[in-house]
Rosetta silent file (secondary structure, phi, psi, omega in degrees, C-alpha in Angstrom):
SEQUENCE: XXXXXXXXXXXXXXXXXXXXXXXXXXXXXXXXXXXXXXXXXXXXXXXXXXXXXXXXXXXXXXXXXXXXXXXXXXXXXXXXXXXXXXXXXXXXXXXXXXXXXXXXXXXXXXXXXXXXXXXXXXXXXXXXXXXXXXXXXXXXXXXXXXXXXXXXXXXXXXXXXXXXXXXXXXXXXXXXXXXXXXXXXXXXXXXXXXXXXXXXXXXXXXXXXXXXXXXXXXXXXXXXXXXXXXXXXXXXXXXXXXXXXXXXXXXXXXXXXXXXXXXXXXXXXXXXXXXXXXXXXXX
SCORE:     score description
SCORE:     0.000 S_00000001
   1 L     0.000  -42.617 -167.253  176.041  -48.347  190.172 S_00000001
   2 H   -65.934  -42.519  176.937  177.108  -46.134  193.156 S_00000001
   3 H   -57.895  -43.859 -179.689  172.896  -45.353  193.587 S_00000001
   4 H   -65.022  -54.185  167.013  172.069  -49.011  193.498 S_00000001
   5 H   -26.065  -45.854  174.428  174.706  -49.614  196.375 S_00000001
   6 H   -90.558   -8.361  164.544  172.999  -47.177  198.477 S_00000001
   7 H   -58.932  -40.865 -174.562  169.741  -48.122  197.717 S_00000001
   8 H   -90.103  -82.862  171.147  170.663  -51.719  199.086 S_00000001
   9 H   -29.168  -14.615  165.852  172.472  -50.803  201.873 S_00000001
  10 H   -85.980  -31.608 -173.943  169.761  -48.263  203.207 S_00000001
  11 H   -67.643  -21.280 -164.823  167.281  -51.100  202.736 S_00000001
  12 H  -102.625  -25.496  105.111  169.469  -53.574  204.626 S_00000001
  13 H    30.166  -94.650  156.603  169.649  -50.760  207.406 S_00000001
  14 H   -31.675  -95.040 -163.492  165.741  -50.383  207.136 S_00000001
  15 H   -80.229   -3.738  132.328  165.880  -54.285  208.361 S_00000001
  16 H   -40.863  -10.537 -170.692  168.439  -54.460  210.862 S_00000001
  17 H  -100.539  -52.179 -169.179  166.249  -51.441  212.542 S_00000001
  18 H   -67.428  -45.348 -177.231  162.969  -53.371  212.560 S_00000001
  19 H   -55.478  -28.697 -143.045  164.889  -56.686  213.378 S_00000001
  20 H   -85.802  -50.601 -171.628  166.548  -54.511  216.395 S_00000001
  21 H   -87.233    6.561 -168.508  162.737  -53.304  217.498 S_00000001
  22 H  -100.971  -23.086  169.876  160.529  -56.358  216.819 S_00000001
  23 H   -59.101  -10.943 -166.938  163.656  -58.154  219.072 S_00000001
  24 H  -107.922  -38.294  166.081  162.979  -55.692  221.730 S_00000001
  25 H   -43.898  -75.947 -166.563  159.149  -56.378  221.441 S_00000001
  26 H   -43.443  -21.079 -103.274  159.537  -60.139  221.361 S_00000001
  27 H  -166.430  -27.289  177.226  161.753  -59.459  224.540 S_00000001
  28 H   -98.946  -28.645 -138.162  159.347  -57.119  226.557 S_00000001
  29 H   -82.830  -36.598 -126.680  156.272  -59.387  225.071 S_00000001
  30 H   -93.116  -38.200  166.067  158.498  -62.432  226.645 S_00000001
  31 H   -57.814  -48.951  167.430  159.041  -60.303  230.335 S_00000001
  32 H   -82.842   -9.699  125.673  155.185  -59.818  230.595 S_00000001
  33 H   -34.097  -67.015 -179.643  154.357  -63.001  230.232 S_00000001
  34 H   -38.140  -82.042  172.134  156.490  -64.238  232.608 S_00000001
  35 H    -9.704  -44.521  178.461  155.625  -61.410  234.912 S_00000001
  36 H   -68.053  -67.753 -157.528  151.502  -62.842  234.483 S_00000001
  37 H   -38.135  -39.744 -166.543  152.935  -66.545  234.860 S_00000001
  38 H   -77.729  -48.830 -174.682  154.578  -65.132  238.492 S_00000001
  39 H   -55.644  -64.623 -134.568  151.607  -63.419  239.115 S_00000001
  40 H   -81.006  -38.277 -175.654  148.948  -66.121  238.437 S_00000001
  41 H   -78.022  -31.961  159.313  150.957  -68.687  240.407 S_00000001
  42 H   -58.349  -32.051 -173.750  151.384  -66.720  243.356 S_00000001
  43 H   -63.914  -53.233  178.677  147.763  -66.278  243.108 S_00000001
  44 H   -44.702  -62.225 -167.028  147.536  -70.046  242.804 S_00000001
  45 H   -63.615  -49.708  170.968  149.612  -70.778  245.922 S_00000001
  46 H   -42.260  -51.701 -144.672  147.467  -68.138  247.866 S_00000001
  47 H   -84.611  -52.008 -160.723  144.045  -69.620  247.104 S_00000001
  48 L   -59.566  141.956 -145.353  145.066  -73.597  247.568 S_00000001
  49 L  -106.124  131.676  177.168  144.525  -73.972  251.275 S_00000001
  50 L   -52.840  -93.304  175.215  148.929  -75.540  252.486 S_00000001
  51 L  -120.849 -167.185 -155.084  146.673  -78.548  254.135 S_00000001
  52 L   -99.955  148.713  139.822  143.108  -80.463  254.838 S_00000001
  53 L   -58.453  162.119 -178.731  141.370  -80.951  258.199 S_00000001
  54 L  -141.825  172.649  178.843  141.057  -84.097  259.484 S_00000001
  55 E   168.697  153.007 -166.123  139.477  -86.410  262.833 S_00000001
  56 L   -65.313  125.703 -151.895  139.682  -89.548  263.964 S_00000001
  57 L    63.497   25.372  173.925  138.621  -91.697  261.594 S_00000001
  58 E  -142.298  127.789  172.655  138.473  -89.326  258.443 S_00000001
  59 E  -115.132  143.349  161.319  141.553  -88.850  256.542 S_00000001
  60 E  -123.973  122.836  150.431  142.356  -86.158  253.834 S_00000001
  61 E  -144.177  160.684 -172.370  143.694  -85.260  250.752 S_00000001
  62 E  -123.854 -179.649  168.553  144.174  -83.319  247.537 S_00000001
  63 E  -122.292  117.392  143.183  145.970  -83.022  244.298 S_00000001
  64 E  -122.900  162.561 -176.616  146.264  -80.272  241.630 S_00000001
  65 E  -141.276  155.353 -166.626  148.147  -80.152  238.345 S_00000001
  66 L   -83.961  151.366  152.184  148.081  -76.997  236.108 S_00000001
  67 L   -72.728  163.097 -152.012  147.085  -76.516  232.891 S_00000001
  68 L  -105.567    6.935  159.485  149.129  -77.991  230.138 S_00000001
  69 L  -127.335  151.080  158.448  148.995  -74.742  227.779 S_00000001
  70 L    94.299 -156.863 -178.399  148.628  -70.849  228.578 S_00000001
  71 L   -60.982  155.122  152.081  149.526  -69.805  232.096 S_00000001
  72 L   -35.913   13.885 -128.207  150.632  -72.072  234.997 S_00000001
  73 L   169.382  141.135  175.644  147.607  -71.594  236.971 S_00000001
  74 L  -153.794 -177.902 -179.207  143.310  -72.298  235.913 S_00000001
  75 L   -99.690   33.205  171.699  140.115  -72.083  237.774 S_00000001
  76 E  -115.826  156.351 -172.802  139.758  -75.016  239.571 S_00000001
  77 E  -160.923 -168.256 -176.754  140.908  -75.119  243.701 S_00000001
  78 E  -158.467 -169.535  174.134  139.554  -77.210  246.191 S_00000001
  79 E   162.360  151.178 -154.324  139.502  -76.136  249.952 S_00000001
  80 E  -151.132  134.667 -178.945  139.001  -77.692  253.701 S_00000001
  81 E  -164.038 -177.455 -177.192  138.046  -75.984  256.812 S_00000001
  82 E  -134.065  151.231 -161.852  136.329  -76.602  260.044 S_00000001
  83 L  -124.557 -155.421 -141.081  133.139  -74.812  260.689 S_00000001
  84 L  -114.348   -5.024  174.719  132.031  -73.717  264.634 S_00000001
  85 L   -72.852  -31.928 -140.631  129.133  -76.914  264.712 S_00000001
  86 L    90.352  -10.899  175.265  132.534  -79.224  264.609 S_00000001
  87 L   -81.715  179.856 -171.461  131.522  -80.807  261.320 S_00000001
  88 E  -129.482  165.004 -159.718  134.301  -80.262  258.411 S_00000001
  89 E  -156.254  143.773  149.203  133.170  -78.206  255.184 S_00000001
  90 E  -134.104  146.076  179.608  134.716  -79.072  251.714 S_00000001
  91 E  -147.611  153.575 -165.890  134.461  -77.389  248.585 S_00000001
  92 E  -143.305  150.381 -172.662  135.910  -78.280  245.498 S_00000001
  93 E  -179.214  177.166  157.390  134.878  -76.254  241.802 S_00000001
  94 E   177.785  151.384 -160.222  136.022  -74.448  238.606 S_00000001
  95 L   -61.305  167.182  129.679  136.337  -71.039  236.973 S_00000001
  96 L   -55.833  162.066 -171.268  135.959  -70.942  233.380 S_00000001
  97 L    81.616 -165.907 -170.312  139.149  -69.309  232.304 S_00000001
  98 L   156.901   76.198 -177.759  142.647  -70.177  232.628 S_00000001
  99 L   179.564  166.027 -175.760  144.127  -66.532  233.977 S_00000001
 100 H   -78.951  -10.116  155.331  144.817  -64.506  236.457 S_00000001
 101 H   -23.967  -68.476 -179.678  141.074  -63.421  235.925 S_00000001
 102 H   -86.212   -7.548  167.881  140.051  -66.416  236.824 S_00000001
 103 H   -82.138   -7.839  171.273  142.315  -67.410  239.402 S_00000001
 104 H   -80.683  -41.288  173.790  141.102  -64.152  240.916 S_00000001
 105 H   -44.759  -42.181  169.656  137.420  -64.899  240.774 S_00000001
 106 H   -23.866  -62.378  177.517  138.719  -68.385  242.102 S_00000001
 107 H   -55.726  -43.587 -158.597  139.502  -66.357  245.349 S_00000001
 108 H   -84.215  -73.196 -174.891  136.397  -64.523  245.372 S_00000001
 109 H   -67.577  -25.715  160.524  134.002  -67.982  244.957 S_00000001
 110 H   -76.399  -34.603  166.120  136.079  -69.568  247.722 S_00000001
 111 H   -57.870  -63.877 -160.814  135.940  -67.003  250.083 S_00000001
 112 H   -66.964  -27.042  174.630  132.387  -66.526  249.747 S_00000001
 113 H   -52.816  -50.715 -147.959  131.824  -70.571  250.188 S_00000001
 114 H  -100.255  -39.369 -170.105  133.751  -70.642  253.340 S_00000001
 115 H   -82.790   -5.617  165.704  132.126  -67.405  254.748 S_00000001
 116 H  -102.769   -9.486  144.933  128.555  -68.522  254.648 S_00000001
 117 H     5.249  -66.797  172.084  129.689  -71.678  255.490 S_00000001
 118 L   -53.661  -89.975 -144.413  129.886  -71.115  259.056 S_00000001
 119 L   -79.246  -37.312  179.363  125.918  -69.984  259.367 S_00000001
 120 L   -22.568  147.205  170.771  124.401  -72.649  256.630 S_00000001
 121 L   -86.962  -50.163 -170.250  121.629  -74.970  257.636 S_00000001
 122 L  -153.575  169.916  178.570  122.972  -77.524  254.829 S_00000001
 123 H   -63.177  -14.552 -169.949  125.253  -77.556  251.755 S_00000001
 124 H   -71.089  -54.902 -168.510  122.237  -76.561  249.637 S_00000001
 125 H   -56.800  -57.093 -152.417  121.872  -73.467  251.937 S_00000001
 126 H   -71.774  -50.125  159.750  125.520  -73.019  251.379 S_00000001
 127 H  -109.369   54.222  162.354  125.476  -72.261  247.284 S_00000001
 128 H   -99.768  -76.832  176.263  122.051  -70.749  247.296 S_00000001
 129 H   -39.075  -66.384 -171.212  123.737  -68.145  249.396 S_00000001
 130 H   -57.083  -28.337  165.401  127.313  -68.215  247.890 S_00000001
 131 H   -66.539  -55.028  142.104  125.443  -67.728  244.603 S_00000001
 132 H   -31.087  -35.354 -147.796  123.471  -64.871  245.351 S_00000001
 133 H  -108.513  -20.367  164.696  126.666  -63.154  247.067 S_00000001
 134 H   -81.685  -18.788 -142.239  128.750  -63.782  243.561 S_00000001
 135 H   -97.478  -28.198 -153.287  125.615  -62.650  241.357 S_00000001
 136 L   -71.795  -17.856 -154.989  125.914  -59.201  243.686 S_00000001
 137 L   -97.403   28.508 -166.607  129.623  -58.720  242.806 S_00000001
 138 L    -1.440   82.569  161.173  128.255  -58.360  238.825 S_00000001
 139 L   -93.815  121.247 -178.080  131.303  -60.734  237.519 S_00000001
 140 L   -82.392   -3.951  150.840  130.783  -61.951  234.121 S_00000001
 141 L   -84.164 -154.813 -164.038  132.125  -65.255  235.124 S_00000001
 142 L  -165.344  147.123 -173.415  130.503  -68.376  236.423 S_00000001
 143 E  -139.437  160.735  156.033  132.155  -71.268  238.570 S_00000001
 144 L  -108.368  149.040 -171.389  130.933  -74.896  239.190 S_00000001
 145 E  -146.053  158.307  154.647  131.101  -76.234  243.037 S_00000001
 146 E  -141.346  137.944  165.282  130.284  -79.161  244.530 S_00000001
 147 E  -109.089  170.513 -153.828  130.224  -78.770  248.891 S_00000001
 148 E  -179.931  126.218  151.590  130.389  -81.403  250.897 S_00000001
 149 E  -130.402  165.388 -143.287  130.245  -81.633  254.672 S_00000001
 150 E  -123.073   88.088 -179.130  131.490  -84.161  257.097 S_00000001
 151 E   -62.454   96.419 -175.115  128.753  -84.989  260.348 S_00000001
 152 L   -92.077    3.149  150.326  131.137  -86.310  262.489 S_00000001
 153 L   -36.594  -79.235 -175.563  128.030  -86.684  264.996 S_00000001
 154 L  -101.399   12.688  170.123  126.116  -88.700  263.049 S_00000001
 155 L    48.478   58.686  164.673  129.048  -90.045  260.798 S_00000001
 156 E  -126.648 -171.357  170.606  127.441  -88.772  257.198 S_00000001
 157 E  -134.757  112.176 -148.482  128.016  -86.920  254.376 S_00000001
 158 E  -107.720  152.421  171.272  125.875  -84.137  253.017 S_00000001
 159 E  -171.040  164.976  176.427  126.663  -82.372  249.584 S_00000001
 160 E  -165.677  155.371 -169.033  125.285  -80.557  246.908 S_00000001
 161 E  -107.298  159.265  169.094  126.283  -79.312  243.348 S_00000001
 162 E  -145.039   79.954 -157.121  126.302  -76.611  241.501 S_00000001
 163 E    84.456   -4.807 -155.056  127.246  -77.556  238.094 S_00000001
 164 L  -121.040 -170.585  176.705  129.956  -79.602  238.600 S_00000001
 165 L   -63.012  135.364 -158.043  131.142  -83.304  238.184 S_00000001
 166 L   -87.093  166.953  173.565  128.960  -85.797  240.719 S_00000001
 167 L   -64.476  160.741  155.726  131.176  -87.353  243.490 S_00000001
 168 E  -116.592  167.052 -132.798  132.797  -91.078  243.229 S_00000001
 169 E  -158.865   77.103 -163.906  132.270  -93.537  245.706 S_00000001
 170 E  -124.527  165.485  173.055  134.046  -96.832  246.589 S_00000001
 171 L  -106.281 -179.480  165.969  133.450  -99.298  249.736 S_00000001
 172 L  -104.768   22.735  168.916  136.582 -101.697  251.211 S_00000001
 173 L  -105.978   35.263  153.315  133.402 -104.155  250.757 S_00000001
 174 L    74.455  -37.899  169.427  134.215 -104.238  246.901 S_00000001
 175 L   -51.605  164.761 -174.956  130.789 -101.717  246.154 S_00000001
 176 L  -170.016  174.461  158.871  131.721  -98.350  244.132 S_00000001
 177 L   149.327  173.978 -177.958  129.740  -96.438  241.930 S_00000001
 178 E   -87.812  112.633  169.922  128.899  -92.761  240.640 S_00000001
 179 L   -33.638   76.890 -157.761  126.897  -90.175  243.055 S_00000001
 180 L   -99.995  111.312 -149.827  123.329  -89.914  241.765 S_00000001
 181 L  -157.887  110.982  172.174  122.489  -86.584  242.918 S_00000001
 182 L   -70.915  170.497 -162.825  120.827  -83.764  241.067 S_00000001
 183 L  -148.929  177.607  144.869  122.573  -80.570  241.092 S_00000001
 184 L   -51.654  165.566  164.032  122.075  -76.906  240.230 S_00000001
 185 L   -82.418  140.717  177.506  123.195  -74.402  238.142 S_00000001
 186 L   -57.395 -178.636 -130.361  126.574  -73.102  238.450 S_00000001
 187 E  -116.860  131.918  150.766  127.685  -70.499  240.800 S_00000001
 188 L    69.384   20.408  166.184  126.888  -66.757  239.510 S_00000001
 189 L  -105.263  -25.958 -172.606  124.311  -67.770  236.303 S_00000001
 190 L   170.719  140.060 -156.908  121.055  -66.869  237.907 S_00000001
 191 L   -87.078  127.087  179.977  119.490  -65.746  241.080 S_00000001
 192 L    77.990   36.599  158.839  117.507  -68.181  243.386 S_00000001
 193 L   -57.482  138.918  160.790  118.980  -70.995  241.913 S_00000001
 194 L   -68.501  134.286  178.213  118.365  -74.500  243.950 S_00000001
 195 L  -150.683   85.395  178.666  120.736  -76.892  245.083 S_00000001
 196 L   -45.373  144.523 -168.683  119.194  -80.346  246.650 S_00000001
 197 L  -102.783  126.106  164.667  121.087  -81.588  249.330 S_00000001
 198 E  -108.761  150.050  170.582  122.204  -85.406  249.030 S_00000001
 199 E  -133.811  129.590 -153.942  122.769  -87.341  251.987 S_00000001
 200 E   -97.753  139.465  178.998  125.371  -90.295  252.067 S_00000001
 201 E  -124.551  117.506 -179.451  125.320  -92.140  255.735 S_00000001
 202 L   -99.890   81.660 -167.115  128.841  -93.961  255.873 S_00000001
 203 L   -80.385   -6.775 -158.261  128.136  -96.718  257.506 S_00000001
 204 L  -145.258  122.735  137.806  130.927  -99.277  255.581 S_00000001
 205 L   -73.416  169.122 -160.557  134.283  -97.975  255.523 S_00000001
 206 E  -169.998 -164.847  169.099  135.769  -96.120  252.391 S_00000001
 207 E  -129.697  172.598 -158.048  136.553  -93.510  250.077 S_00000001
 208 E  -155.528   99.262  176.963  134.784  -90.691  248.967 S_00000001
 209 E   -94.475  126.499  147.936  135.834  -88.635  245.838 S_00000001
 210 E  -119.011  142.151 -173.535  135.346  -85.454  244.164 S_00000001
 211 L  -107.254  179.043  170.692  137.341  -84.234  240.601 S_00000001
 212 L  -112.904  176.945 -168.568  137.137  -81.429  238.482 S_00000001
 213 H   -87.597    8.273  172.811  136.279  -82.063  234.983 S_00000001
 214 H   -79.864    1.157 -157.479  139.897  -81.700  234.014 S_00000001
 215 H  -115.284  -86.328 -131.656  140.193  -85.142  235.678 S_00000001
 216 H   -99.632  -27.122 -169.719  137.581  -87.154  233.418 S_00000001
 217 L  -105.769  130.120  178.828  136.915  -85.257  230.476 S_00000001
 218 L  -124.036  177.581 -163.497  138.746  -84.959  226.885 S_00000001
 219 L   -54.810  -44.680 -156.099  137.958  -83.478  223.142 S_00000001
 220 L  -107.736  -11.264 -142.699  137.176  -87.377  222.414 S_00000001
 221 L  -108.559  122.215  169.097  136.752  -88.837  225.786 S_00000001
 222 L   -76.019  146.390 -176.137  132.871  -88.722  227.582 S_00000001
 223 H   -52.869  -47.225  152.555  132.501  -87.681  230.799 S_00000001
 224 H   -10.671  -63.092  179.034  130.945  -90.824  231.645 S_00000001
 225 H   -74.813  -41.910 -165.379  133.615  -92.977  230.547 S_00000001
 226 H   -75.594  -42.493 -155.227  136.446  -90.637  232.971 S_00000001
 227 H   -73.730  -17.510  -65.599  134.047  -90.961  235.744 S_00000001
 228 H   168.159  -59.730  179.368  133.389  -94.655  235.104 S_00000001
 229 H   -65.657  -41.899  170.753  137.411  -94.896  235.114 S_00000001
 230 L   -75.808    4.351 -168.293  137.956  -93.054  238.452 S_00000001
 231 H  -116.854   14.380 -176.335  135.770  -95.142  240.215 S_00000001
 232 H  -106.943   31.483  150.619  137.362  -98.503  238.857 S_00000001
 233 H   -78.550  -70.843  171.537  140.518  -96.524  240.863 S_00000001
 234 H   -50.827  -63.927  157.288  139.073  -96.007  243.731 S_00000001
 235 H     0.061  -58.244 -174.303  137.896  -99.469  244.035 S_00000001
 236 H   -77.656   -7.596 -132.292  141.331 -100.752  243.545 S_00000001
 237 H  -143.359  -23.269 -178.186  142.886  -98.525  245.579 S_00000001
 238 L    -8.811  -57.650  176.609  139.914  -98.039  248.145 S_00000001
 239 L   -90.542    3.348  170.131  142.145  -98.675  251.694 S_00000001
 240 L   -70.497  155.505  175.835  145.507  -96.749  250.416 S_00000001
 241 L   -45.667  129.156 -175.695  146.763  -93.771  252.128 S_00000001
 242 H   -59.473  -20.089  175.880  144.186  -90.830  250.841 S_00000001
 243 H   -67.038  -59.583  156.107  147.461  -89.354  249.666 S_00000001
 244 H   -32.127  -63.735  179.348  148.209  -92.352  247.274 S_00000001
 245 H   -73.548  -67.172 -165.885  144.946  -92.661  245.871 S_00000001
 246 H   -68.252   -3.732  158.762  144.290  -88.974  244.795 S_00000001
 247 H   -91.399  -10.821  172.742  147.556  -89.213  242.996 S_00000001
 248 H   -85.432  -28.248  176.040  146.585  -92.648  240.908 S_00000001
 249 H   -58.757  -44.505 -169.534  143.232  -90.380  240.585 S_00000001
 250 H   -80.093  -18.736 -170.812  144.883  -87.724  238.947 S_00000001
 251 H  -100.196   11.702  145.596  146.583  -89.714  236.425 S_00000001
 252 H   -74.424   17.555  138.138  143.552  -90.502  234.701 S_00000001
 253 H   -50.779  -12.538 -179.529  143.965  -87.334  233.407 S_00000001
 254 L  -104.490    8.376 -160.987  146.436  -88.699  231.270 S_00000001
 255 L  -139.096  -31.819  137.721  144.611  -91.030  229.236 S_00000001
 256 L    -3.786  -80.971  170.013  141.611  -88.219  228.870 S_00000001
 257 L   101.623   17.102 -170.903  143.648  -85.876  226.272 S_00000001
 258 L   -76.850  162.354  148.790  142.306  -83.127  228.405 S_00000001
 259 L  -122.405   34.323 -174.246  144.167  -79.708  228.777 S_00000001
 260 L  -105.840  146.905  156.413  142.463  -78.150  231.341 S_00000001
 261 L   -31.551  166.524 -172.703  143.678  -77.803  234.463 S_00000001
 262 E  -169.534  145.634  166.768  142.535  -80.700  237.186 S_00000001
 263 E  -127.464  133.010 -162.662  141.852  -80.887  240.558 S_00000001
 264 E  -115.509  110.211  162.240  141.643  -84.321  243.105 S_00000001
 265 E  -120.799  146.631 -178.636  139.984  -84.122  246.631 S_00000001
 266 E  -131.895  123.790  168.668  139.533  -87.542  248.861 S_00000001
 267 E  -102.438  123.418  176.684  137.911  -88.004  251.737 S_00000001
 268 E   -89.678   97.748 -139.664  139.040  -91.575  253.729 S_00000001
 269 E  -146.015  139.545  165.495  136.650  -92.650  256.354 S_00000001
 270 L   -47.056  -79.470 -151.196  136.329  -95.564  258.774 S_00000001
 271 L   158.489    6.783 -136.981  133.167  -97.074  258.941 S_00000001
 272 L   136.326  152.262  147.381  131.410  -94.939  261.935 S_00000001
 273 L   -56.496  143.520  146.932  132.458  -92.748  264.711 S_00000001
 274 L   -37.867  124.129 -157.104  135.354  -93.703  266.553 S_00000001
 275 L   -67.738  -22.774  159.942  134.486  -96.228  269.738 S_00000001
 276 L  -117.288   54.193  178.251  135.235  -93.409  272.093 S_00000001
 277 L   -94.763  105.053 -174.668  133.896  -90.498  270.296 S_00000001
 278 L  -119.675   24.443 -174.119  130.798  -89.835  272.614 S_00000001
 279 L  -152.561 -178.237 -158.003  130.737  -85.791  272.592 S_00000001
 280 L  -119.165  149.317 -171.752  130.784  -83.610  269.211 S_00000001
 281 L   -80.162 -176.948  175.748  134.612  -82.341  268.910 S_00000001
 282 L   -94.746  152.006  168.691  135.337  -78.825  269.352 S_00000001
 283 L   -38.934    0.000    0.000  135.919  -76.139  266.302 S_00000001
């Protein structure tokens, strides 16, 4: 009787010991998480540019929202800058992943956007380059872009893709519609990839969107269909504050069933240069 007692009591021992270390696991596992989650969002905070440029008669803004599992933080960004012609440069994309992997690589495909940026002939020239200059850094990931720049000279809009989700499009003269614009291969699949240059002449004011595919697309939902939804947004929504609208943008994301991370950028535009813009502005 006395043996069985100690038999059970070493055994109950035995799992108070295990309970004590898998609690201490669970408890370290639960500190390194966090610890990524701080990391990845700082990272996050880094790469998203605080604001957009702007000139008279182009307004800007963006949105992001996180993914809704895993870390705080994915591989979509957006980003706004003024290049040394006086034109405006946008870029908008996303990593595969949803880490701080890929929010580093984020950094890395944004950088390199914005640094040949500057020297480009056209947005084509601009991920031709940026592609090559990721392929060199042998990364086994791959990003989608779309660039976009702003003429404020001749009051267009030039872009080109690389993989990603086509622009949206609305007029305040009731037109809308989807960007039909061939595109490229994504950023960092294969060297001397192409990327045709579309050119938009804004001649009507309007708005001018691009999403990530965390915006239109879910497990059930076709891409089609989200893009087809943001541009019955814009439409409605066409003359609201650029602020306004990419947040009614974003919440088609909610109807979607996506869990990916999502990104909103809007460019708001007049109609035309401004009646006394007669000189090209300075950088």
């Amino acid at each position: 009787m006395t043996s069985h007692k100690s038999k059970r009591s070493a055994t109950a021992d035995d799992l108070l010991t295990r309970l004590g270390r898998l609690t201490a696991q669970a408890r370290e596992g639960a500190e390194l998480h966090q610890a990524r989650v701080e990391l990845a969002e700082a990272l996050q905070r880094e790469i998203l540019p605080a604001s957009l440029p702007a000139l008279p008669g182009l307004r800007t803004a963006a949105r992001y929202a996180p993914a809704r599992h895993g870390l705080s933080v994915g591989g979509d960004w957006y980003d706004g800058f003024r290049l040394p012609s006086g034109a405006l440069g946008f870029s908008i994309g996303d990593v595969e992943g949803h880490d701080v992997e890929a929010a580093a690589f984020m950094g890395q495909v944004r950088i390199a956007v914005r640094a040949v940026a500057a020297s480009a002939a056209d947005p084509g020239e601009v991920l031709r380059r940026a592609n090559e200059l990721l392929l060199s850094v042998d990364c086994d990931l791959f990003a989608t872009c779309t660039f976009v720049r702003f003429d404020p000279v001749n009051w267009e809009i030039q872009s080109a893709r690389a993989g990603h989700v086509p622009g949206v499009w609305a007029t305040t003269g009731g037109e809308y519609g989807v960007v039909e614009d061939e595109g490229g291969l994504p950023l960092g699949m294969l060297s001397g990839s192409e990327y045709p240059v579309t050119r938009l002449p804004l001649t009507t004011a309007g708005s001018f969107v691009l999403v990530t595919d965390g915006v239109v697309e879910g497990p059930s939902f076709p891409i089609e269909a989200g893009l087809a939804r943001v541009a019955e947004v814009i439409r409605a929504g066409v003359g609201a504050d650029p602020g306004d609208l990419a947040a009614e943008v974003m919440k088609v994301a909610d109807s979607t069933g996506h869990e990916d991370d999502a990104a909103v950028l809007v460019l708001r535009h007049e109609g035309g240069p401004p009646p006394d813009r007669t000189t090209r502005p300075a950088p």
